[in-house]
N, C-alpha and C positions, 0 to 999 in steps of 0.2 A: 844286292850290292848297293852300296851307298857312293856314290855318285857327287862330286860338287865341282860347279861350273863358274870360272871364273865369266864376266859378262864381254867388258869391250875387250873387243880383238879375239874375242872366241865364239861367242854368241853372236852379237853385233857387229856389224861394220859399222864402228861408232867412235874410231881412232880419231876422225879428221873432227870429228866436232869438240874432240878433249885441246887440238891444238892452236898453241896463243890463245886457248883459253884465259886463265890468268891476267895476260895482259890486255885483251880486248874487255875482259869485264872490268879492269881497275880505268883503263882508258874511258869508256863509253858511262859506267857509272859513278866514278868517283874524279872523273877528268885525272886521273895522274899516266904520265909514261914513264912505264915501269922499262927496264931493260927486258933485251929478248934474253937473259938466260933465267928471268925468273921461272918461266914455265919449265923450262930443265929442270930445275931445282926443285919443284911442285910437283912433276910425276910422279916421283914414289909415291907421294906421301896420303893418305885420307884426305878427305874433304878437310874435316877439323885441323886438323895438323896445318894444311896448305892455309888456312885462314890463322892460326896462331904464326905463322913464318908471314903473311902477311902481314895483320895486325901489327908485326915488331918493327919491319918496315917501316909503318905509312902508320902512325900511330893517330895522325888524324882523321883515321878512320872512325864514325864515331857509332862502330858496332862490336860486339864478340867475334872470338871464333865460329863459334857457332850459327851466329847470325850472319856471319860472309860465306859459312858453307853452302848454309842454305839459298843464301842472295846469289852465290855461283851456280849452283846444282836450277835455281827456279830459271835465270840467264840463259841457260844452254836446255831447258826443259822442251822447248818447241820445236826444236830441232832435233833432240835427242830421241823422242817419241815417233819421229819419221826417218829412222835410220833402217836401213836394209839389212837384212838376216846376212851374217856370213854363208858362204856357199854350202848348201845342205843340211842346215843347223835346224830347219825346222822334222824333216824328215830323218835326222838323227835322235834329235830329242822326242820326237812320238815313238819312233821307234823303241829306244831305251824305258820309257816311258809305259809304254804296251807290253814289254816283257816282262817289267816284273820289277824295274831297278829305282830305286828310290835317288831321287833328284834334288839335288839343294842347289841354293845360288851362293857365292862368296866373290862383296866386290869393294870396290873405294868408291862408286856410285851409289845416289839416294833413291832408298826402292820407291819413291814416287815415281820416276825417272823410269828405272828398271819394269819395273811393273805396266805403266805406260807403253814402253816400248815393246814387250815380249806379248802385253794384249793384243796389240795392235797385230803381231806376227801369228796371234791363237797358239801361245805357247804356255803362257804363264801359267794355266791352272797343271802343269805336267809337275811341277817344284812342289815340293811340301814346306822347304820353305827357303828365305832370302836373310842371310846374314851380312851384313853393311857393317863397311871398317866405322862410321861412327855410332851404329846401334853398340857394337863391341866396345868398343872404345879402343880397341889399338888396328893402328894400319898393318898391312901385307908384311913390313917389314920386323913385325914383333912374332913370335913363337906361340903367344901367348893369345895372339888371335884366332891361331887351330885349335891349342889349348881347349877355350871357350868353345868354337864350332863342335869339338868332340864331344864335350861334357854335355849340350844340347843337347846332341842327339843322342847319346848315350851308349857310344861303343866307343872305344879307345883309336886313338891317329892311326896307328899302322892300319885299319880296318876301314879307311878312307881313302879314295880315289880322288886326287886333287885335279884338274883340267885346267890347263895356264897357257898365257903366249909368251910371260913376261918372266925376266930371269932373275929379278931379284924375289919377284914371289915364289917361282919355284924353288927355290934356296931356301927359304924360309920354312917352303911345305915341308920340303926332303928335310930340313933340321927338325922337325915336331913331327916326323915320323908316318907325314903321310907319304901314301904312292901317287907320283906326277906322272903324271903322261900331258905332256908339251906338245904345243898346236903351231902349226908357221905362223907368223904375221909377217906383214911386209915391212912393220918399220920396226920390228926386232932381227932383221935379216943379217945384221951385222954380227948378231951373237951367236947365231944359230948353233954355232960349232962348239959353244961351251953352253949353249941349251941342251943339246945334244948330249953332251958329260953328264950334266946334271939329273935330266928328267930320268923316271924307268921306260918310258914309250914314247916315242918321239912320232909324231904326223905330220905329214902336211897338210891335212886338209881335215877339219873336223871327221866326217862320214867317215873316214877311213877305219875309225870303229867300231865299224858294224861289218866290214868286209874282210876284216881281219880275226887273228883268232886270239885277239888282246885280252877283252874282257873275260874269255872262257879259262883263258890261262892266271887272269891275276884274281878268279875268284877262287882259285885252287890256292892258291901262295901268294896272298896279296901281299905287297911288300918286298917282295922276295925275285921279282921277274924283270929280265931285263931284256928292252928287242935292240 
């Protein structure tokens, strides 16, 4: 079964170091005080993305998009590499891993970052491989980003298990056809309830499975199973 793991807030307990992100890095390195809703407005989006909406801003900025992603993602690198596993996430992913199930990553984080972090956990070599909203070129919020992950690997969306905390990306999955199964976070708690509509398998806790009888049933009818 093909497997793809969104990172923060499902792998990672790596929520707090994404916040006031934005503004603590335009603050600290380009001295400007941005408002607090810029980072509102930067969570959906990719790295690149959040660096073009910045760029448009603060046009004295005298980098790319691409060169603010990156100057964000290296910013938050030292930290990000020392974040703690979500609860069971290492013993879920060996597990899945030792049975049999093939593992991908899909995230708006830079797999330096990613990679870093999950070696650190002795996780990383479990992934065959790490798809990043700006390797792709489109963020969570495009169709067109599963699109691409599918044609990589080479079986069509529905034959794909999405793993999300977050609801605009699950909305995205469930339009291009893949199967979600939605994880609790604690700063999506508010939506839970139309998480809940959305995904085909809803958890609270990553481990939950392996103690369930999720996986045995949606590799019978992926696509097709609803708990």
């Amino acid at each position: 079964m093909n497997i793809i793991f969104d990172v923060d807030g499902v792998l990672l307990d790596s929520m707090s170091v994404w916040e006031n992100c934005a503004n603590r890095y335009l603050k600290k390195v380009h001295g400007i005080d941005a408002p607090p809703e810029l980072d509102r407005q930067c969570a959906t989006m990719s790295l690149v993305e959040a660096g073009t909406y910045i760029k448009e801003l603060y046009p004295q900025i005298m980098m790319s998009p691409e060169e603010l992603a990156e100057d964000v993602a290296e910013f938050i690198r030292e930290a990000y590499w020392k974040v703690p596993e979500k609860p069971g996430m290492r013993k879920t992913i060996r597990t899945l891993y030792e049975r049999g199930d093939t593992l991908f990553l899909a995230t708006a984080s830079e797999e330096q970052n990613v990679k870093g972090a999950l070696k650190n956990l002795g996780v990383w070599d479990c992934f065959e491989a790490i798809y990043t909203c700006t390797e792709i070129g489109y963020s969570k919020n495009y169709t067109e980003y599963y699109d691409e992950i599918a044609k990589r690997i080479g079986v069509p969306c529905r034959e794909l298990i999405m793993v999300e905390d977050s609801l605009h990306s699950m909305k995205t999955a469930k339009k291009a056809g893949l199967t979600v199964i939605g994880v609790y976070e604690e700063r999506s708690k508010e939506q839970k309830d139309e998480i809940r509509k959305v995904c085909d398998v809803y958890l609270e806790k990553l481990e939950d499975v392996l103690f369930q009888n999720i996986l045995s049933v949606l590799r019978c009818a992926p696509g097709d199973a609803r708990f």
